[in-house]
N, C-alpha and C positions, 0 to 999 in steps of 0.2 A: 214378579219372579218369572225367568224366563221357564217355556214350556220344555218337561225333560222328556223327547220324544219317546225315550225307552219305557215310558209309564202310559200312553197314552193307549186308550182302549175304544178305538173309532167302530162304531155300527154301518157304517157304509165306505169303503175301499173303495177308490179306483187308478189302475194302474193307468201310465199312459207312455206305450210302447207300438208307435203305430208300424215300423217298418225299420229294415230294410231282414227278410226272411230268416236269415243268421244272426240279426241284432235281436229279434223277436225269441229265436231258439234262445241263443245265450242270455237271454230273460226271465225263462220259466224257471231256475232254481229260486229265483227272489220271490215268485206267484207262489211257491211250494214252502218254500220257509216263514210267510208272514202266511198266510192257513192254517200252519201248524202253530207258531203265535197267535194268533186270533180265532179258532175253528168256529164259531158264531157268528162272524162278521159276513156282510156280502159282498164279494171283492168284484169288481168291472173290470174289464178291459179295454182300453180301446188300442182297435187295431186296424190297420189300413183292409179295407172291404175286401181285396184280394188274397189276405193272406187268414181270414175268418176263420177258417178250416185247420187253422192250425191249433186255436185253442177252443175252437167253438166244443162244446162236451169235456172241456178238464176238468179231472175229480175235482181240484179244488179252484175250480172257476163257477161262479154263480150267472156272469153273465156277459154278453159281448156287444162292446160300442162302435160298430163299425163305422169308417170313417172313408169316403167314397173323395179320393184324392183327385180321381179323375176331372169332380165336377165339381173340384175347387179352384179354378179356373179364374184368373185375371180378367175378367168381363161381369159385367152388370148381373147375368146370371150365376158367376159364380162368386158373387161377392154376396147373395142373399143366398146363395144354398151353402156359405159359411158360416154368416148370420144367425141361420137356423140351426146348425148342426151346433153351435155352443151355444145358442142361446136351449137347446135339447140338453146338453151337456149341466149346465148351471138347474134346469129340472129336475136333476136324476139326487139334486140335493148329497151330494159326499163330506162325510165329515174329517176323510183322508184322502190327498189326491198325491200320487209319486209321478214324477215326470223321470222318466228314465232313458227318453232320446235325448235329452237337453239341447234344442235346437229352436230357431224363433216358433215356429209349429203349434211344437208342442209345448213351450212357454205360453205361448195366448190360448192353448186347451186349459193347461193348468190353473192360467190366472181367469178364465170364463167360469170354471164350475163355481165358485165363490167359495169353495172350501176354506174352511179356519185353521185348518194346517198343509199346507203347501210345502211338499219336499221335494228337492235335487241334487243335483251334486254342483259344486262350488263351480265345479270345473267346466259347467256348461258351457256352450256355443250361442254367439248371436244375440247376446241378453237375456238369454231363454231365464238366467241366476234370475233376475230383478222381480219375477214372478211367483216366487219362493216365501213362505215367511220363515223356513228353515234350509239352510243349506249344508250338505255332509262335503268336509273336506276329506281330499283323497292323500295318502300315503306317496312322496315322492318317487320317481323311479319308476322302470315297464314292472307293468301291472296288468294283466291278462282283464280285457273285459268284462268276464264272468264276476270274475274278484271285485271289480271295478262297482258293479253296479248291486251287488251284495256288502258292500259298505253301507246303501242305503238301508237294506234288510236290518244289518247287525246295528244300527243306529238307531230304527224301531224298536229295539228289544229282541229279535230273530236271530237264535244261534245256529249256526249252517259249520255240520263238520264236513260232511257229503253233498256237496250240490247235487242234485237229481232233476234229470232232465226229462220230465212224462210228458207224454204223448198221449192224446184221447185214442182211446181204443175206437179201433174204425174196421168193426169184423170183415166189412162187403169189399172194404179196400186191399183186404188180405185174400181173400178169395179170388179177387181180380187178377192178384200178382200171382197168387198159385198157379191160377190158370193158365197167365200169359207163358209163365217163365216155365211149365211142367215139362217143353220141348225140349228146355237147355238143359243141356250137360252140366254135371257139374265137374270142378270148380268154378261157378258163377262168377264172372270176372265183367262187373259192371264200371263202364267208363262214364265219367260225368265231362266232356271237353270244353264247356262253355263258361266266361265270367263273363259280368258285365265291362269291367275294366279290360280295355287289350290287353295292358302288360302286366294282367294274372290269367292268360290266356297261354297255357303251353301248348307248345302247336300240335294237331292233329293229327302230323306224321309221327310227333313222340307216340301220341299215346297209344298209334297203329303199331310203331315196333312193338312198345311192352306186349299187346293184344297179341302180336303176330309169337313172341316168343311163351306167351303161358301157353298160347293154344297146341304149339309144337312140343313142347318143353312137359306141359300137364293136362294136354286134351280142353283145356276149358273154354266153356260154353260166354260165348261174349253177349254183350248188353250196351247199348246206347242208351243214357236217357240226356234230357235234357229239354228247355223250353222251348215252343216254336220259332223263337228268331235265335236260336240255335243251328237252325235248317243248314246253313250251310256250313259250321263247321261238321256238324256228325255227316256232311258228304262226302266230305276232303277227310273224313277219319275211312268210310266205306272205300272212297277208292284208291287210299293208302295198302286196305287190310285186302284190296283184290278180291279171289273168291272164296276166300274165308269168311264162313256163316256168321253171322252178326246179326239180335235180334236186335231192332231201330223202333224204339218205344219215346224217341225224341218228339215233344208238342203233343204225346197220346196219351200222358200222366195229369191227374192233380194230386196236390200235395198231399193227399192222405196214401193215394198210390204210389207216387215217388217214395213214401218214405216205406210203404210195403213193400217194394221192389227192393230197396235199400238191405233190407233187413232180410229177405230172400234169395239175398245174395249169399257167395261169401269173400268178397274183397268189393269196396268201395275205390274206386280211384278217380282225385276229382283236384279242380281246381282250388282255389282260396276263393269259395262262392258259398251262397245259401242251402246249395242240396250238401254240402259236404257236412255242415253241421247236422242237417234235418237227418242224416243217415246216423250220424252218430248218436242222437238223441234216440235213432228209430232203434241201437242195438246193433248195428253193423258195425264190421272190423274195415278201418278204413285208410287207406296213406292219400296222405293230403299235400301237393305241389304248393310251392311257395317262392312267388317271384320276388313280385315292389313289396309284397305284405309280409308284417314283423308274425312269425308263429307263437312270440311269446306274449303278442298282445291280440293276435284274433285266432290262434290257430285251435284246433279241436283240443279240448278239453275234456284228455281223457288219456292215462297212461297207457291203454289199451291202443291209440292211435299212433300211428307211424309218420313220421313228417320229414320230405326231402326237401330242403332249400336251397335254393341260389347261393352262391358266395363270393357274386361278385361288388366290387364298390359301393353302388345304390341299391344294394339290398333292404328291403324295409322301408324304401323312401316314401311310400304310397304313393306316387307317380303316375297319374291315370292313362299320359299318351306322352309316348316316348317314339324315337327317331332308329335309338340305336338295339334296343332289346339285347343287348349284350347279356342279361341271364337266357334268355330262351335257347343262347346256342352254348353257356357254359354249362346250361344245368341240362345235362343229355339226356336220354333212354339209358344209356351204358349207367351211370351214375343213381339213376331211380332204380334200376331194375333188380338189384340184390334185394333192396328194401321188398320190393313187388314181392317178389321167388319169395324170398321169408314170410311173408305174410301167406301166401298160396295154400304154401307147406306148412303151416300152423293149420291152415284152415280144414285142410286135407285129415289132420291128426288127431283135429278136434272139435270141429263142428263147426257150422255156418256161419258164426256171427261172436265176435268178440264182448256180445252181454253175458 
């Protein structure tokens, strides 16, 4: 008889969600809904070393497997510090393991631990399925990611009417941002300008107009953040905005302060990248730019959020390096900036943050 995963009641969980910082965010509902299914169980995580801090302390995380990508490395040495790291992984003894990057990766984590039920979605990447003894088929048609990987959840037995997106309380990371940000004026008008992809990169002189027009328009106090090879776009955003005061907390953040700064804001504005999620999770009110990426399969996840996109041809194509960038110069400042002003004026009316 086959196994009816919605009956199964495992004493040891482990998720495995190693990266990429927004794949990780639009994750924790699934962490949150099988806890609440299971509240005895010890659920694991593994997650790429870098981004630790993001669930390291979740109320319902028991515990974190971090996974040091760096010194997973195509040479001699990093073929035995892989070795290690799953032959660690098949120790920790799980009697449930979810693969929820579906990627070769995390296939060979899943099929290392020797767990007796192996879950993913059909729809994986790379063969990551073949490592599976259960696979959840998805629902034809755009399907927002969040959705995507809460089939797995509602397949275990985990009813999800409200996904909830928690964050480990990080008291010292909120005192940090108090402090930093106590100079700025408000309306807090934080710019996030950097993606990893160019062409979800809207240029720095957009985002100096919007900056240049709250600050004339509503006095607000402006914010840089973003990661240190970000350096040069948040310069070409400074010497866009001239000598308009801009605090540059760009490579001076970790993620538990990005997402306090987030939240101590009151308007997020950001690319289709990982702080744009982390901010939403953090409780920030946020409009989020959208070039090559579909908003209806990765975009914020969250009615409270505001989404201005591209409309030209290759919209959605996910197209990592393009020639012509034909959205950057159709999706203008003119075009974003009502959405901006509306959000400004909400925030002004009613407080900092759209939680």
């Amino acid at each position: 008889m086959a196994l009816d995963l919605a009956r199964v009641e495992p004493l040891r969980v482990c998720l495995i969600k190693p990266s990429s910082l927004g794949d990780v965010v639009h994750a924790l509902p699934v962490l949150s809904s099988l806890r609440a299914r299971w509240p005895q169980a010890h659920i694991a995580w593994v997650v790429n070393k870098g981004l630790r801090a993001l669930v390291e302390g979740h109320p319902d995380l028991d515990e974190v497997v971090p996974f040091d990508r760096g010194a997973a490395k195509v040479s001699p040495r990093g073929v035995a510090n892989i070795a290690s790291f799953l032959a660690g992984l098949r120790r920790l003894r799980f009697d449930l393991v979810i693969d929820l990057q579906g990627l070769l990766r995390s296939g060979v984590m899943t099929l290392a631990t020797g767990a007796p039920v192996r879950v993913g979605l059909a729809e994986a990447r790379e063969g990551a399925a073949r490592a599976y003894t259960h696979r959840v088929t998805t629902v034809p048609g755009p399907r927002h990611m969040v959705d995507r990987m809460l089939l797995v959840a509602d397949a275990l037995g985990a009813r999800v009417t409200t996904p909830r997106f928690t964050l480990p309380a990080r008291p010292e990371a909120t005192a940090w941002a108090e402090e930093r940000l106590a100079p700025v004026p408000r309306p807090r008008f934080i710019l996030n300008v950097g993606a990893r992809w160019t062409t979800k990169r809207w240029p720095p002189e957009h985002f100096a107009e919007l900056a240049r027009r709250a600050f004339e328009d509503f006095g607000a106090g402006l914010v840089a953040v973003g990661a240190a090879e970000d350096r040069p776009l948040v310069n070409d955003l400074k010497r866009a905005l001239g000598p308009r005061p801009i605090l540059d907390l760009a490579g001076a953040t970790n993620l538990p302060q990005l997402a306090a700064v987030a939240k101590a804001g009151d308007l997020f504005l950001s690319n289709d990248t990982g702080p744009l999620h982390l901010a939403l999770a953090a409780g920030a009110r946020v409009v989020a730019l959208f070039t090559c990426s579909d908003p209806a399969k990765t975009g914020p996840y969250s009615p409270e959020a505001r989404v201005v996109a591209t409309r030209v041809w290759c919209a959605g194509s996910l197209i990592k390096q393009c020639s012509r960038l034909e959205c950057m110069t159709e999706l203008t400042p003119d075009r974003a900036w009502p959405t901006v002003r509306e959000q400004l004026r909400t925030a002004m009316e009613g407080g900092s943050s759209a939680a």
